[in-house]
Backbone as CSV, one residue per row, in Angstrom:
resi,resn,N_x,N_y,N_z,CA_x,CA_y,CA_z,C_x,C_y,C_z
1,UNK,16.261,-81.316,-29.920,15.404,-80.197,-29.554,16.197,-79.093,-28.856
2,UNK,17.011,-79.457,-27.613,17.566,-78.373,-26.941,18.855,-77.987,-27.989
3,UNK,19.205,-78.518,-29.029,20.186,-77.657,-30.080,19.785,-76.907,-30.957
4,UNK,18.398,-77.325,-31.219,17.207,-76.149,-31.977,17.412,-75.413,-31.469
5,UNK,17.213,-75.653,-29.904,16.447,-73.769,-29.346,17.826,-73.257,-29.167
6,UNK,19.000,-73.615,-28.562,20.310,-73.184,-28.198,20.702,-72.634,-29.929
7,UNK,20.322,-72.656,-30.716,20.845,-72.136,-32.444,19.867,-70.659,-32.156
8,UNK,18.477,-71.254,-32.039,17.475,-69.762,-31.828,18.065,-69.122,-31.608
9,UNK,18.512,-69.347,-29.973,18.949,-68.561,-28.729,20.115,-67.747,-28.995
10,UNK,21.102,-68.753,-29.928,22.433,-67.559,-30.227,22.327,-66.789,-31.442
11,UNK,21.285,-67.165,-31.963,20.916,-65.771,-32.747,20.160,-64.963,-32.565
12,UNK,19.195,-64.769,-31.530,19.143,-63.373,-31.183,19.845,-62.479,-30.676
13,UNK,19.260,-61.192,-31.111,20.189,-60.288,-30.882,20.920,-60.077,-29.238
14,UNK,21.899,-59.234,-29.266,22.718,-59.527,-27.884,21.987,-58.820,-26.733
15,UNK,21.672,-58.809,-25.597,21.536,-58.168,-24.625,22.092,-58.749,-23.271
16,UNK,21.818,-57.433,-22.274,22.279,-57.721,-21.191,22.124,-58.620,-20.226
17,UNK,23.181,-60.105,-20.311,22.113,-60.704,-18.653,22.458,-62.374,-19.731
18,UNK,22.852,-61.953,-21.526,22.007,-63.344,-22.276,23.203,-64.165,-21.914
19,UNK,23.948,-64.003,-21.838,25.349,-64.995,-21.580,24.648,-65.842,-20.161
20,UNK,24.577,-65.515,-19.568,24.276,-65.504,-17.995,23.068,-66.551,-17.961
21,UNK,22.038,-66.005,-18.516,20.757,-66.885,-18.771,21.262,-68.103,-19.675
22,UNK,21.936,-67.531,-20.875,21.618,-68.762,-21.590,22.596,-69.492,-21.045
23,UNK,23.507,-69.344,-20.112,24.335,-70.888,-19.344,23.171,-71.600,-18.604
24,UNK,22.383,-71.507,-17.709,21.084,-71.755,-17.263,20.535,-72.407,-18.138
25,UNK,20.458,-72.065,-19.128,19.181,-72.847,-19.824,20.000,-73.777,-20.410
26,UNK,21.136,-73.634,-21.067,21.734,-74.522,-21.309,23.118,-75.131,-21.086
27,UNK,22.951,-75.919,-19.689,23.664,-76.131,-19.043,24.779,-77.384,-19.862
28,UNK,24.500,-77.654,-20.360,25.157,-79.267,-20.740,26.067,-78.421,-21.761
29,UNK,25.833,-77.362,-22.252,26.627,-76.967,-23.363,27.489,-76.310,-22.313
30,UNK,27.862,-76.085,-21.232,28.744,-75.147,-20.443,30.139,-76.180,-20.084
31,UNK,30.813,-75.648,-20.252,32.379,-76.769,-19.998,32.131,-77.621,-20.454
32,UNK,31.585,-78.297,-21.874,31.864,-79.398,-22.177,33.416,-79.636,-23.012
33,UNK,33.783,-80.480,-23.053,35.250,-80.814,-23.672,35.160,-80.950,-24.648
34,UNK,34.410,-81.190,-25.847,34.598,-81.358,-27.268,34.004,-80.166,-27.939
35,UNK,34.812,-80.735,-29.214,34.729,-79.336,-30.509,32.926,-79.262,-30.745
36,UNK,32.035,-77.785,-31.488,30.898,-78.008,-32.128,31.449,-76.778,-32.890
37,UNK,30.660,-77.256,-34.093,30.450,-76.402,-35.055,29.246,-75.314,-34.767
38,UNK,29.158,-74.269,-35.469,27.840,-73.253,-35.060,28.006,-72.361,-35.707
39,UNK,26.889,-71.936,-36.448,26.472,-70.858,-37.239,26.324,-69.418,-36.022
40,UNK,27.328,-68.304,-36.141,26.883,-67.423,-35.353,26.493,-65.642,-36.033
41,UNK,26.798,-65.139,-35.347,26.355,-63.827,-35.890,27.492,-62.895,-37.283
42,UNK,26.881,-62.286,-38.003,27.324,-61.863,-39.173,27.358,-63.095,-40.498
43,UNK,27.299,-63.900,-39.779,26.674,-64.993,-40.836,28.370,-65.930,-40.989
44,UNK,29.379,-65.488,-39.427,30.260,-66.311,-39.294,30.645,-67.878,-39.000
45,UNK,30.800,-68.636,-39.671,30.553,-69.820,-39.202,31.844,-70.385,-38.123
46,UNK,31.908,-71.297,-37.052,33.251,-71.193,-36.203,32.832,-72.971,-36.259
47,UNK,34.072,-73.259,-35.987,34.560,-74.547,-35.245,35.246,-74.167,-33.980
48,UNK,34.865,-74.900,-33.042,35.599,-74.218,-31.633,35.749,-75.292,-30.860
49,UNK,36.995,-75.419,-30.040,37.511,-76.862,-29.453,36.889,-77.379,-28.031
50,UNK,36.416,-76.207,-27.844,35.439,-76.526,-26.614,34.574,-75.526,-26.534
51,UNK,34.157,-76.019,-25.125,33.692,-74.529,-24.466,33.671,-74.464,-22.595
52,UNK,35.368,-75.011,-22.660,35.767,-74.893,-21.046,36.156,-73.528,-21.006
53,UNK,36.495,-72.303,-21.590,36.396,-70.985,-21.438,36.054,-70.153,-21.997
54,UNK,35.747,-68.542,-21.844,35.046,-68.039,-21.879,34.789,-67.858,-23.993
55,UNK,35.584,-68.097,-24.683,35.887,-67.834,-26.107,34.527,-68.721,-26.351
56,UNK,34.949,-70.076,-26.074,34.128,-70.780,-26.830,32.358,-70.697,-26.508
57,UNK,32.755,-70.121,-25.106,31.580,-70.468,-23.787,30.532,-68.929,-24.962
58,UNK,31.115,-68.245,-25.056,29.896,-66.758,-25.599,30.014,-67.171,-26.812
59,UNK,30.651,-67.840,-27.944,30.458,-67.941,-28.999,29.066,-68.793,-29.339
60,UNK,29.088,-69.999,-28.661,28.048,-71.074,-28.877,26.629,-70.613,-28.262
61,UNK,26.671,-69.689,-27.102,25.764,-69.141,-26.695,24.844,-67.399,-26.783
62,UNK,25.968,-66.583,-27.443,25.690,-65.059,-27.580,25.946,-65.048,-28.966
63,UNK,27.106,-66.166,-29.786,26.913,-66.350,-31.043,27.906,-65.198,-31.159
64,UNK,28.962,-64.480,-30.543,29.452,-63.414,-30.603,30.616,-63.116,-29.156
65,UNK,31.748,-62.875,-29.638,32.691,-62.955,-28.452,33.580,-61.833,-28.459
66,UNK,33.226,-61.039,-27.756,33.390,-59.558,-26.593,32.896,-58.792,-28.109
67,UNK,31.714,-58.262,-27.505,31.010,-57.859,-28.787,31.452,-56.135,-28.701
68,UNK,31.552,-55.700,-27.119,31.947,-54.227,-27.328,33.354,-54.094,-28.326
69,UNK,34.346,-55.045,-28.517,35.244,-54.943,-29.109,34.956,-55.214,-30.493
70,UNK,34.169,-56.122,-30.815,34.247,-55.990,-32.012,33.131,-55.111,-32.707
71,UNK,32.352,-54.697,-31.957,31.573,-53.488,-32.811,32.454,-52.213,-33.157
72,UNK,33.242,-52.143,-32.175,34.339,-50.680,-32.073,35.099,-50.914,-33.678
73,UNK,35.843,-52.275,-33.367,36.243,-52.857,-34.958,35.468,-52.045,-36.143
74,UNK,34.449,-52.386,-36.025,33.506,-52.510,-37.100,33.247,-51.431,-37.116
75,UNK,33.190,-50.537,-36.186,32.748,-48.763,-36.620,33.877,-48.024,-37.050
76,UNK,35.257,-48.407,-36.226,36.199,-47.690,-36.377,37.606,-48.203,-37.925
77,UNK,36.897,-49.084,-38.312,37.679,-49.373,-38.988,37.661,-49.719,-41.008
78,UNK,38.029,-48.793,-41.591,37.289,-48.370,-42.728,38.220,-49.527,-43.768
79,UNK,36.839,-49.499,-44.886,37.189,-50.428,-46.203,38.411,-50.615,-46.170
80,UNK,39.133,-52.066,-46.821,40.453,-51.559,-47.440,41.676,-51.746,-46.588
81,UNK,41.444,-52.180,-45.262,42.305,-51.356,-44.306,43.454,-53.176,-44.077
82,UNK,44.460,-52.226,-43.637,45.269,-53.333,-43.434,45.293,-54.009,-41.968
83,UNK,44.552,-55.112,-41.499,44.398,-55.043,-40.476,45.462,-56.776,-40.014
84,UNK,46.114,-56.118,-38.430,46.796,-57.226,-37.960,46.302,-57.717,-36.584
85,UNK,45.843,-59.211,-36.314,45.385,-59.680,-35.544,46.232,-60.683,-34.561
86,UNK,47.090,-60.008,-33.900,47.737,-60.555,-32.742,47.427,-61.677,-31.938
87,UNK,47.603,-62.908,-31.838,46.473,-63.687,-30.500,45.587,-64.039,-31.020
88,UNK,45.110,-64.469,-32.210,43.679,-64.085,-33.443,43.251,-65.730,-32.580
89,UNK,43.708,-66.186,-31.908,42.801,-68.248,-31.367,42.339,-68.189,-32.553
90,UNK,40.738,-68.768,-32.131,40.476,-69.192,-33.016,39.558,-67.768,-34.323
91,UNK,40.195,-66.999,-34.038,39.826,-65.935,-34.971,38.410,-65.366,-35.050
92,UNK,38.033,-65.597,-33.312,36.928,-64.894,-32.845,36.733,-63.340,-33.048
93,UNK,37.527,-62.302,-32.782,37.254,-61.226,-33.460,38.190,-61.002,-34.825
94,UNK,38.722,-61.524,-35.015,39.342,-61.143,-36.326,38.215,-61.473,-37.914
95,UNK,37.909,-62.612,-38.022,37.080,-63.388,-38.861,35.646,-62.552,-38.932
96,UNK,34.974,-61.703,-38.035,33.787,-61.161,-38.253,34.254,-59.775,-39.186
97,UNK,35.094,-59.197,-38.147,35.999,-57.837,-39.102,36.472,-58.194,-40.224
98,UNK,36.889,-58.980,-40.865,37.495,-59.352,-41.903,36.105,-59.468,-42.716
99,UNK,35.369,-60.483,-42.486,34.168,-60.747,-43.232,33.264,-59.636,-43.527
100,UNK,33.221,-58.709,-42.753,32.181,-57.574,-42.436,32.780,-56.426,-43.623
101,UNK,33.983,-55.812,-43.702,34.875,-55.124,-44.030,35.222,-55.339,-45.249
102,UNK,35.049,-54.403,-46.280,35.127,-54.426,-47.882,36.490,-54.499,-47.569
103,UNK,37.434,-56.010,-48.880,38.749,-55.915,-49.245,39.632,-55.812,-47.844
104,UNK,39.571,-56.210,-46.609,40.244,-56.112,-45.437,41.553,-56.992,-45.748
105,UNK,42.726,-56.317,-45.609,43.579,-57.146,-45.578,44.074,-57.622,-44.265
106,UNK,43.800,-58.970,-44.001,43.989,-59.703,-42.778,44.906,-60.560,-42.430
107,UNK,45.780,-60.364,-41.824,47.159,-60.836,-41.274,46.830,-61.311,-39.951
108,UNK,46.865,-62.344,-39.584,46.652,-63.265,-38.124,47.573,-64.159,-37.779
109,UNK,47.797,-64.247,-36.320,48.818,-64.938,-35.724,48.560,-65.467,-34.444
110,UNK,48.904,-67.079,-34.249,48.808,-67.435,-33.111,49.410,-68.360,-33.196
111,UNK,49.826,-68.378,-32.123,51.168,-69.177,-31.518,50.553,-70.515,-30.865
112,UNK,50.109,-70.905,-30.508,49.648,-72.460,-30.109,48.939,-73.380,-31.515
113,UNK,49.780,-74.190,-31.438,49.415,-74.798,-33.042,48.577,-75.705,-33.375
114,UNK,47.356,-76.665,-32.044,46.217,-76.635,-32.148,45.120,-75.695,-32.115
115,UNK,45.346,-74.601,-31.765,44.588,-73.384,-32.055,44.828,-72.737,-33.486
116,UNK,46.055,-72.796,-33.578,46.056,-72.298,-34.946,45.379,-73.213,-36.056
117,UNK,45.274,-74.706,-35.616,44.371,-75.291,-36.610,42.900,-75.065,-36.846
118,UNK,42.320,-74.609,-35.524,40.654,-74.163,-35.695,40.708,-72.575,-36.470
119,UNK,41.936,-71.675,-36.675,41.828,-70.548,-36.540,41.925,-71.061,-38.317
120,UNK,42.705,-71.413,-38.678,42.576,-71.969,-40.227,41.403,-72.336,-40.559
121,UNK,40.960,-73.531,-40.251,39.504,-74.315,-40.376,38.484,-72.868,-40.512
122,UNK,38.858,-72.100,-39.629,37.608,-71.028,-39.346,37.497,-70.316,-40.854
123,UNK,39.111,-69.250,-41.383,39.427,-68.667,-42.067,39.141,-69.621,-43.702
124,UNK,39.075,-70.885,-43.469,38.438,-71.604,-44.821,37.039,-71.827,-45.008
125,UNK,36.351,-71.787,-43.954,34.959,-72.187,-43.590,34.223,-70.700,-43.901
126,UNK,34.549,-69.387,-43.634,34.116,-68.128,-43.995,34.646,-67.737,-45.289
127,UNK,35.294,-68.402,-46.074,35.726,-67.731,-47.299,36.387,-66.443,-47.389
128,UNK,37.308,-66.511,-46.702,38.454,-65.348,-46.554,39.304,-65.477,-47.547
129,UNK,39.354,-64.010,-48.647,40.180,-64.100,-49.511,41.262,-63.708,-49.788
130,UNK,41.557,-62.646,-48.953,42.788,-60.959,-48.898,43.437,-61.915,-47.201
131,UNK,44.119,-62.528,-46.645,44.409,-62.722,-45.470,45.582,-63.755,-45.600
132,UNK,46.399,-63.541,-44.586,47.955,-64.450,-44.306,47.901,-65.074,-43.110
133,UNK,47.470,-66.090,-42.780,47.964,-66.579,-41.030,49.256,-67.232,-40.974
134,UNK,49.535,-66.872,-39.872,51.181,-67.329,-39.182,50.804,-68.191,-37.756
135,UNK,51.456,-69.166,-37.870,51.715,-69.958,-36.780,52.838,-69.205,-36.162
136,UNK,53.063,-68.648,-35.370,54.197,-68.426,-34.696,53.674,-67.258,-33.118
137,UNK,54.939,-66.998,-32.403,54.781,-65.952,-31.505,55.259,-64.688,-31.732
138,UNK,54.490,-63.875,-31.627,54.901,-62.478,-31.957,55.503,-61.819,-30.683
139,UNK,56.955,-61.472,-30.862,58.182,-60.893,-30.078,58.807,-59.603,-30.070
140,UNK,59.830,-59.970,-28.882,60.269,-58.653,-29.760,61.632,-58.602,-30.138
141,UNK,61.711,-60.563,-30.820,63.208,-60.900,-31.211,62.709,-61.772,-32.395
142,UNK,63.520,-61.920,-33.537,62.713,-62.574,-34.245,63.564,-64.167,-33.960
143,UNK,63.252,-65.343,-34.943,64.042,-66.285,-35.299,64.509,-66.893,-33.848
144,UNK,64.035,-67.180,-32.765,64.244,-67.722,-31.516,62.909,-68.484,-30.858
145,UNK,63.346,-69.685,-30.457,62.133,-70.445,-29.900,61.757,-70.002,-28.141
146,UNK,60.897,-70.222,-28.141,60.278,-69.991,-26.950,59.604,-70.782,-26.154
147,UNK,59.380,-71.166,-24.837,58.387,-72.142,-24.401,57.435,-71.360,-24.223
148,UNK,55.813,-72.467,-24.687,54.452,-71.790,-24.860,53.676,-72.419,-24.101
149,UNK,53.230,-71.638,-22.893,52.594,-72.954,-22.213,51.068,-72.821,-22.828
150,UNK,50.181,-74.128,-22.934,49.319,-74.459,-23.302,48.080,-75.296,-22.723
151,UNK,46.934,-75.453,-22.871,46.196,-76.322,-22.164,45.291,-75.802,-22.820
152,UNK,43.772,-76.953,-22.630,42.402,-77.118,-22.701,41.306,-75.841,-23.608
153,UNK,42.215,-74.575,-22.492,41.694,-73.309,-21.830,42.211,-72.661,-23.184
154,UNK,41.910,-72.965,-24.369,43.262,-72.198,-25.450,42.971,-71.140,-25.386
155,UNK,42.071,-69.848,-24.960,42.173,-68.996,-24.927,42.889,-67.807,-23.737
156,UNK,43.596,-69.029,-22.989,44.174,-68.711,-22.057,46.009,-68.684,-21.933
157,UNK,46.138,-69.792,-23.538,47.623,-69.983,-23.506,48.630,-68.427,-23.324
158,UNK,49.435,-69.209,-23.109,50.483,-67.654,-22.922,51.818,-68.454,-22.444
159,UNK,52.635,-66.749,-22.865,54.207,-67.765,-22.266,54.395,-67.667,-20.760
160,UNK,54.111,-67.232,-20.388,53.757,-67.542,-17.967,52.888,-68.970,-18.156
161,UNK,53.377,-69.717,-17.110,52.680,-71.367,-16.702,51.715,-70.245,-15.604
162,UNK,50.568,-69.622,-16.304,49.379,-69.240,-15.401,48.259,-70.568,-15.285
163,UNK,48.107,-70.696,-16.490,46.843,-72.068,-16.350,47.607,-73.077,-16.767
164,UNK,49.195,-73.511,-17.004,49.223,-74.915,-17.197,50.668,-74.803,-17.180
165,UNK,51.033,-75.911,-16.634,52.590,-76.247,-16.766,52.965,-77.193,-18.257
166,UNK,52.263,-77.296,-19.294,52.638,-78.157,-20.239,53.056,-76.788,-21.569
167,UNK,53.901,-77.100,-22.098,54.423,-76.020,-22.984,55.173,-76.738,-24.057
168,UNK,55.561,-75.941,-25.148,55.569,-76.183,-26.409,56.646,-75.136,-26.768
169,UNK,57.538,-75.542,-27.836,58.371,-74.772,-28.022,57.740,-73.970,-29.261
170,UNK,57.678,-72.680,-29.303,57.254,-71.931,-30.925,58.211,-70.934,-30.965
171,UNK,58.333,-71.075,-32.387,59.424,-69.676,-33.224,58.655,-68.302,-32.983
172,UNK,59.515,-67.133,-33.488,59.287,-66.285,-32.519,59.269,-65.478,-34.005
173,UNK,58.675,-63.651,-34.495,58.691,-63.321,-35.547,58.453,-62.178,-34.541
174,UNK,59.184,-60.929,-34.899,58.464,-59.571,-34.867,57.697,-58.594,-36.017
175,UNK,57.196,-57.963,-35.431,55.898,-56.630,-36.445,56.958,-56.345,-37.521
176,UNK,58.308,-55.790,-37.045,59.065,-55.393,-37.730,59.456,-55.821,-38.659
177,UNK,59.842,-57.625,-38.342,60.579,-58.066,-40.279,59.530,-58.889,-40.675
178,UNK,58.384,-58.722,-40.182,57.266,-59.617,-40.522,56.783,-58.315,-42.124
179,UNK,56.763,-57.358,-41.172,56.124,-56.605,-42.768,58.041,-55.593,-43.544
180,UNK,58.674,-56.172,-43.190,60.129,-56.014,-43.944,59.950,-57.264,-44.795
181,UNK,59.816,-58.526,-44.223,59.786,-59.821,-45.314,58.520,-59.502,-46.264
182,UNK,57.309,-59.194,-45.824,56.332,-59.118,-46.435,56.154,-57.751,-47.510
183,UNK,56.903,-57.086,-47.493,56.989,-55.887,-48.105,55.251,-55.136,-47.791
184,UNK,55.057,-54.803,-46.353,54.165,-54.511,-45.475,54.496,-52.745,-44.977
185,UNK,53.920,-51.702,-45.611,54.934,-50.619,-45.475,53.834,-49.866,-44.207
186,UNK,52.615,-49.841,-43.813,51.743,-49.656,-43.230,50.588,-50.865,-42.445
187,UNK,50.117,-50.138,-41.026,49.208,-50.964,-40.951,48.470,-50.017,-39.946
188,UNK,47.109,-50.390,-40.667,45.967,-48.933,-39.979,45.256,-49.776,-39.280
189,UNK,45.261,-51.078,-38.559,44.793,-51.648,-37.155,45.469,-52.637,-37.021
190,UNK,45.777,-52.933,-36.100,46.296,-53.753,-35.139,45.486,-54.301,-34.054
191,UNK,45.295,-55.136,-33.383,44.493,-55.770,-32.424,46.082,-56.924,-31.528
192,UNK,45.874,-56.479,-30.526,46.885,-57.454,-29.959,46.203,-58.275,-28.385
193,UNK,46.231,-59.205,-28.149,45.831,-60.106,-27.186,46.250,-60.948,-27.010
194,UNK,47.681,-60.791,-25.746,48.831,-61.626,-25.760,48.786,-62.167,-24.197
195,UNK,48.141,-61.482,-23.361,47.705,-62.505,-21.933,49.128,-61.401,-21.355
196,UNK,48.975,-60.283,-21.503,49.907,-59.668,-20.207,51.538,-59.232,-20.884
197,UNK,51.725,-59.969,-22.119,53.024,-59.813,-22.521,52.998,-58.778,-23.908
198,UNK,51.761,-57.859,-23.828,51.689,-56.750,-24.908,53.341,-55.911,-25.308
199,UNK,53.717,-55.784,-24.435,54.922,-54.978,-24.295,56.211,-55.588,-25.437
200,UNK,55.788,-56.878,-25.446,56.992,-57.157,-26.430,56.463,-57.641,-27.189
201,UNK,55.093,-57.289,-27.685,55.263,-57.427,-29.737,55.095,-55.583,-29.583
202,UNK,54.691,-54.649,-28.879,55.433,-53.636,-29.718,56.664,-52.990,-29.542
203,UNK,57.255,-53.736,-28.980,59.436,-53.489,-28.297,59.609,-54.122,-30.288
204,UNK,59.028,-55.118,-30.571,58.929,-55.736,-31.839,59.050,-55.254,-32.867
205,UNK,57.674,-53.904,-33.043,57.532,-53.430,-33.738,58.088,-51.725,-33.909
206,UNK,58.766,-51.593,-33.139,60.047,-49.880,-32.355,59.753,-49.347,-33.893
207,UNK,60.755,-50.190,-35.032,60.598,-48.962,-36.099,59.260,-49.021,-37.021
208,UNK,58.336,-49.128,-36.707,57.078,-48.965,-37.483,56.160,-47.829,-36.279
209,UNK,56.321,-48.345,-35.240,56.066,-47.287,-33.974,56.671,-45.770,-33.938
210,UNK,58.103,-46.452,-34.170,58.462,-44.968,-34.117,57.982,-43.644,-35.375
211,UNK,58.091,-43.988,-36.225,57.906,-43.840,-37.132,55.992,-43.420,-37.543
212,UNK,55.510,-43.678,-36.497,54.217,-44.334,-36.823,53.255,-44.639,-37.873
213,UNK,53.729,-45.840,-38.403,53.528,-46.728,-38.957,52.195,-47.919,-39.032
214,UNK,51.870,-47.533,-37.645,50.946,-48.614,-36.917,49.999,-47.096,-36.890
215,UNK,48.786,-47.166,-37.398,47.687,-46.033,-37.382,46.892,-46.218,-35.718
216,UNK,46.542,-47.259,-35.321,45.860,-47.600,-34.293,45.948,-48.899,-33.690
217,UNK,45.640,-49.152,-33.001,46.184,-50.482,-31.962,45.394,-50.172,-30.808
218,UNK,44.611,-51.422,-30.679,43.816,-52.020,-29.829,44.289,-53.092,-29.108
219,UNK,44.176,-52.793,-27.619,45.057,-53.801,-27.150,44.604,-54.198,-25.406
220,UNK,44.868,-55.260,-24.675,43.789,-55.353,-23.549,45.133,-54.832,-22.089
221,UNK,44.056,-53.722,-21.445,44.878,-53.363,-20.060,44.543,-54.804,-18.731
222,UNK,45.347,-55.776,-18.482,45.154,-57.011,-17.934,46.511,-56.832,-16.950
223,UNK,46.153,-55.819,-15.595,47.112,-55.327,-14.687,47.641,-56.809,-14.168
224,UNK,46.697,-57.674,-13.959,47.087,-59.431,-13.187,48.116,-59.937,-14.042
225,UNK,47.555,-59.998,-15.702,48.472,-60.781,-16.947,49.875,-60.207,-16.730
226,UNK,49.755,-58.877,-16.174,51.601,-58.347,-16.492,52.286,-58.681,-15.370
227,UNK,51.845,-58.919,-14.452,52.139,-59.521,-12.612,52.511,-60.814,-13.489
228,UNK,52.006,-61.790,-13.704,52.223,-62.792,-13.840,53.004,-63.272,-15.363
229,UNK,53.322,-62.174,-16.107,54.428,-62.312,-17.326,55.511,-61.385,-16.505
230,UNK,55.243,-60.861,-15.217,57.080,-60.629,-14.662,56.942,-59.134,-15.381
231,UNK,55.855,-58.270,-16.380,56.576,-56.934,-16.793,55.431,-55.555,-15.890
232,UNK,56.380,-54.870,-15.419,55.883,-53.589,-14.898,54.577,-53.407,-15.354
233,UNK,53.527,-53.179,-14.421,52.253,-52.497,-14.827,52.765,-50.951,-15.869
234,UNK,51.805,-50.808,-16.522,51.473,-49.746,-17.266,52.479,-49.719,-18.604
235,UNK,53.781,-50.611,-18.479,54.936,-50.318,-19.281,55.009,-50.568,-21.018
236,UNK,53.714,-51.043,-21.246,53.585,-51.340,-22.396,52.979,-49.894,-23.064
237,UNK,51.560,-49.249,-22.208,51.301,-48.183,-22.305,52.550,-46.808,-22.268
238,UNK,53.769,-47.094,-21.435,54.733,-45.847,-21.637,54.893,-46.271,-22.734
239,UNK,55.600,-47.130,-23.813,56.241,-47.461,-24.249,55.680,-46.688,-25.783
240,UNK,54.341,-47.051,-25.560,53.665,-46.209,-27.113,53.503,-44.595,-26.708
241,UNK,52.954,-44.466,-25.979,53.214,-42.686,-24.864,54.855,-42.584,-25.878
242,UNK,55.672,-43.082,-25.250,57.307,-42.559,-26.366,57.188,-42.462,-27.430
243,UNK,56.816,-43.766,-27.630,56.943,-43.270,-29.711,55.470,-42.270,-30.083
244,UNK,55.107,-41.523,-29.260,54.609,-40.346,-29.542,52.800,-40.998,-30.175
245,UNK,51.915,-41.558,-29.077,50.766,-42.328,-29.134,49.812,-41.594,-28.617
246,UNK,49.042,-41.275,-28.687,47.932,-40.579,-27.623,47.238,-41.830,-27.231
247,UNK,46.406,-42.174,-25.952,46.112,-43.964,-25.214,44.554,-43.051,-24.821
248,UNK,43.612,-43.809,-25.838,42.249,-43.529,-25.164,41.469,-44.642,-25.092
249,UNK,40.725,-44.623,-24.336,39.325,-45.761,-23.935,38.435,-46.123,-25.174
250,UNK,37.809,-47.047,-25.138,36.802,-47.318,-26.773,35.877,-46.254,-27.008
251,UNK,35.860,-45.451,-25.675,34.481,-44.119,-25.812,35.444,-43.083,-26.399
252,UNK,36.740,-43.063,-26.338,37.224,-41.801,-26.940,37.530,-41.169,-25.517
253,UNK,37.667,-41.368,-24.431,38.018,-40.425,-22.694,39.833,-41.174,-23.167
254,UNK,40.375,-40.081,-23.084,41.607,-39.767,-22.689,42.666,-41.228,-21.651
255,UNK,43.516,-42.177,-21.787,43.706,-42.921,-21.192,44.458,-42.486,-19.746
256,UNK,43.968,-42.861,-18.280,44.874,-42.399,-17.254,44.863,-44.022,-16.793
257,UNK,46.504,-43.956,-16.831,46.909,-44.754,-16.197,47.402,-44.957,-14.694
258,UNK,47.131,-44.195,-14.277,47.473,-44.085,-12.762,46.058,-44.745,-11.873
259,UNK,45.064,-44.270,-12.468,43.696,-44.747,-11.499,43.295,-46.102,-12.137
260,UNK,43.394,-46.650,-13.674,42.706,-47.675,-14.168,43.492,-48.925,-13.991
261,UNK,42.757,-49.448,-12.889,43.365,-51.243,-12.458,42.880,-52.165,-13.377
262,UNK,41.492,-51.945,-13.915,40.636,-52.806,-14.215,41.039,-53.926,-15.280
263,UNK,40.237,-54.402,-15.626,40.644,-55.091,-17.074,39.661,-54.677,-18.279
264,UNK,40.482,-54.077,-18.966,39.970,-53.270,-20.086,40.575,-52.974,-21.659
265,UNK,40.254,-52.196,-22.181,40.766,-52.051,-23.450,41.508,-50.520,-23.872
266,UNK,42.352,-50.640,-24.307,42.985,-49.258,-24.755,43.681,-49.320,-26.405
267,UNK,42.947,-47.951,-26.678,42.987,-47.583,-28.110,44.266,-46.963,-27.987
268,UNK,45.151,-46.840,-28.692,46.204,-46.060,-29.209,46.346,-45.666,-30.538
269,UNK,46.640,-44.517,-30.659,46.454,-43.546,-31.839,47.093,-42.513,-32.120
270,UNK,48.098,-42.304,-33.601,48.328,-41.278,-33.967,47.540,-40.188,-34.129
271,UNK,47.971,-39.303,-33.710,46.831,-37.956,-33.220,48.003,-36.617,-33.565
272,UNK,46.918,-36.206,-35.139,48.199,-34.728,-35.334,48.426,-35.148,-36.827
């Protein structure tokens, strides 16, 4: 009965407050440790390994995970388009955009390789036809292993021991010979969500940046994540500012980096 109504519940539509309530109502589904399957919104189906954080925790319950981001996806991002999904877990926003999106060509990558197994499972379970996933970490060196620390929390892995001292060694690939091997000559979105270490998949990607190559890139401002990956606040943001980027908010306001601490999202865009 309470998985009846908890299916209802994550398919209605989203509002303010439902995350919040529906932990309340359904408490037993909050941090539990094992995988569930669930039919959610756009008619995406997910396998998800838990729901000890927040990925799995809004998927099973809002049926939809950080929905301001992926509606922006979905408005801003036209038929056809070549899109690359950085950090894709378990291919919570990548898999709706892809599905939603006439002919999307979808390129996904994640570096923890029990995550990358739900992110597969997911990408077979929605019938994705135009798409490449990579197990690996996106750098800004290629062909070099790395320690990955990992835990429970997979939407939390990253290379800083922030949530776990247990780590994993993964190969390393940059933007750059990823679409040099792939004969990849453009890419009109990008999505990156690397836990603080943004700065080096696009040090990665210099000659597609410079050049601009990369149409737009969506990517998360996480002032704590860069404290704790060791790189300068804001430095990922100079870095596209050089290769000649204009940095705005999902509303389209102009990006200032001097006043915004928060944790947020920034668009970058060839402009001209």
């Amino acid at each position: 009965m309470m998985k009846a109504l908890l299916t209802i519940y994550r398919s209605l539509p989203w509002f303010k407050g439902k995350l919040r309530l529906g932990k309340l109502l359904f408490s037993n589904y909050v941090n539990a440790s094992h995988e569930f399957t669930i039919n959610a919104h756009d008619g995406v189906t997910y396998t998800i390994p838990n729901t000890l954080e927040n990925i799995g925790l809004e998927l099973i319950i809002n049926g939809v995970y950080e929905k301001e981001v992926l509606d922006f996806l979905k408005a801003n991002m036209k038929d056809h388009s070549v899109f690359f999904d950085v950090g894709a877990n378990v291919g919570s926003i990548g898999i709706p955009v892809a599905k939603t999106k006439k002919a999307i060509d979808y390129h996904c990558f994640e570096a923890a390789p029990d995550t990358f197994d739900y992110l597969q499972k997911n990408i077979e379970s929605n019938h994705l036809t135009s798409f490449q996933s990579s197990n690996c970490l996106v750098h800004h060196t290629s062909g070099i292993s790395h320690r990955f620390y990992v835990s429970a929390l997979h939407g939390k892995n990253s290379l800083a021991p922030t949530y776990s001292n247990d780590y994993i060694e993964v190969g390393a690939v940059t933007i750059d010979d990823y679409c040099r091997m792939n004969e990849i000559p453009q890419i009109d979105w990008m999505k990156v969500d690397v836990q603080g270490f943004e700065l080096f998949v696009f040090q990665g990607a210099k000659a597609l940046l410079q050049n601009q190559l990369v149409k737009n890139i969506l990517f998360e401002n996480e002032p704590w994540a860069e404290d704790q990956a060791g790189i300068e606040r804001g430095k990922a943001q100079q870095f596209l500012l050089d290769c000649g980027y204009s940095l705005f908010d999902m509303q389209g306001h102009v990006w200032n980096n001097q006043i915004e601490t928060r944790e947020t999202m920034i668009w970058a865009k060839c402009v001209g």
